[in-house]
C-alpha positions as CSV (number, residue, x, y, z in Angstrom):
1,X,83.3,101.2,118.0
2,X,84.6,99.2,115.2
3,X,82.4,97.4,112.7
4,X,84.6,94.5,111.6
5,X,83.2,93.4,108.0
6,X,84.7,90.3,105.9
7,X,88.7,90.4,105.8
8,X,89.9,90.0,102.6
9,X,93.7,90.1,103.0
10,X,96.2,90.6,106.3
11,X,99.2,89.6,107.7
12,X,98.0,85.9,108.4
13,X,97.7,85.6,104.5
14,X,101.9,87.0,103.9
15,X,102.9,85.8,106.8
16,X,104.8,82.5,105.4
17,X,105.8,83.9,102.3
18,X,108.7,85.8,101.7
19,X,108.1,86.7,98.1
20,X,104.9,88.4,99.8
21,X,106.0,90.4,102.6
22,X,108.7,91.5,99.8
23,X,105.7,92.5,97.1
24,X,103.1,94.1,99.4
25,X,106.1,95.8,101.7
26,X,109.5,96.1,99.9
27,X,111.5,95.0,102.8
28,X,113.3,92.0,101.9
29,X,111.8,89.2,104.4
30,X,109.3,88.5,107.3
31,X,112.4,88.6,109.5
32,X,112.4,92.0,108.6
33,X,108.9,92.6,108.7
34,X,108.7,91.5,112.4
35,X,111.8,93.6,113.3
36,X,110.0,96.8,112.0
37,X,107.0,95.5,113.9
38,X,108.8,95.1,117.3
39,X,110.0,98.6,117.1
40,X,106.7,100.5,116.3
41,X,104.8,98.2,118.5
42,X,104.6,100.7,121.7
43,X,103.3,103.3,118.9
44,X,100.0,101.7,117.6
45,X,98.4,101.1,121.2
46,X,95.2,103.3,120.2
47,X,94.5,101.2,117.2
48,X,96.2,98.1,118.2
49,X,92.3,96.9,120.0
50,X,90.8,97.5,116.9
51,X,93.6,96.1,114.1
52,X,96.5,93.3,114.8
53,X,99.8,95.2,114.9
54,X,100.8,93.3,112.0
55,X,98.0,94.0,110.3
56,X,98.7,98.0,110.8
57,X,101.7,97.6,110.0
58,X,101.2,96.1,106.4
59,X,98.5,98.5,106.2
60,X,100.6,101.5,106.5
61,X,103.4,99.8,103.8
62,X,100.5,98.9,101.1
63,X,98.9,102.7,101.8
64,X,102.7,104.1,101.0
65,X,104.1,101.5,98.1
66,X,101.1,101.5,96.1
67,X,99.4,104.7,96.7
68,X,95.8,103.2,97.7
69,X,92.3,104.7,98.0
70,X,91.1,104.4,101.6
71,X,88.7,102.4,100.1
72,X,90.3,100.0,98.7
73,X,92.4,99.4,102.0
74,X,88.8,99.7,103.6
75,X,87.7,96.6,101.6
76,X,91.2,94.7,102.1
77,X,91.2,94.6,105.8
78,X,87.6,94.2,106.4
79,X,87.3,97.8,108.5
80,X,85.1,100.8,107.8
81,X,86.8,103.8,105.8
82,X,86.8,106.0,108.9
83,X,88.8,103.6,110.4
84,X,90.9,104.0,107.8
85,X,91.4,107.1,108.1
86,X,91.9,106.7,111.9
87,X,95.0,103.9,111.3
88,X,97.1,105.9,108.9
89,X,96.7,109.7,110.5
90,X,97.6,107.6,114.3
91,X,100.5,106.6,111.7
92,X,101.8,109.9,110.3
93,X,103.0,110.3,114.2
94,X,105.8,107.7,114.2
């Protein structure tokens, strides 16, 4: 079971900005964002109970742009580092 701590950062804090989507994903806008969104949607249902789809989403850019620790995204999205784990290894079968 997840053990939800503080959230720090997500998608409701890019969400209406542009300039961040574009900084903490490298795709140009949150028209974008949501498109990408819309198409992996059907492929996050095991984590989607325990994370926003948006929220995996941006996870799995910030993990791949800037090369994070699993801590640090641990700490960022308010989620234990097994979970973590869990969200980006679900990922690598997209």
């Amino acid at each position: 079971m997840l053990t939800r701590k503080s959230k720090v950062f997500g998608f409701d804090v890019t969400k209406d900005n542009d300039e961040s989507i574009h900084f903490y994903t490298g795709l140009l806008n949150l028209s974008l964002f949501i498109w990408v969104v819309d198409i992996v949607r059907d492929k996050v249902k095991v984590c989607r109970a325990r994370l926003p789809v948006e929220d995996h989403v941006l996870f799995v850019f910030m993990k791949q742009r800037f090369a994070l620790l699993q801590e640090i995204l641990a700490h960022i999205f308010g989620l234990e580092i097994s979970i973590v784990s869990n969200v980006y290894r679900f990922t690598q079968n997209w």
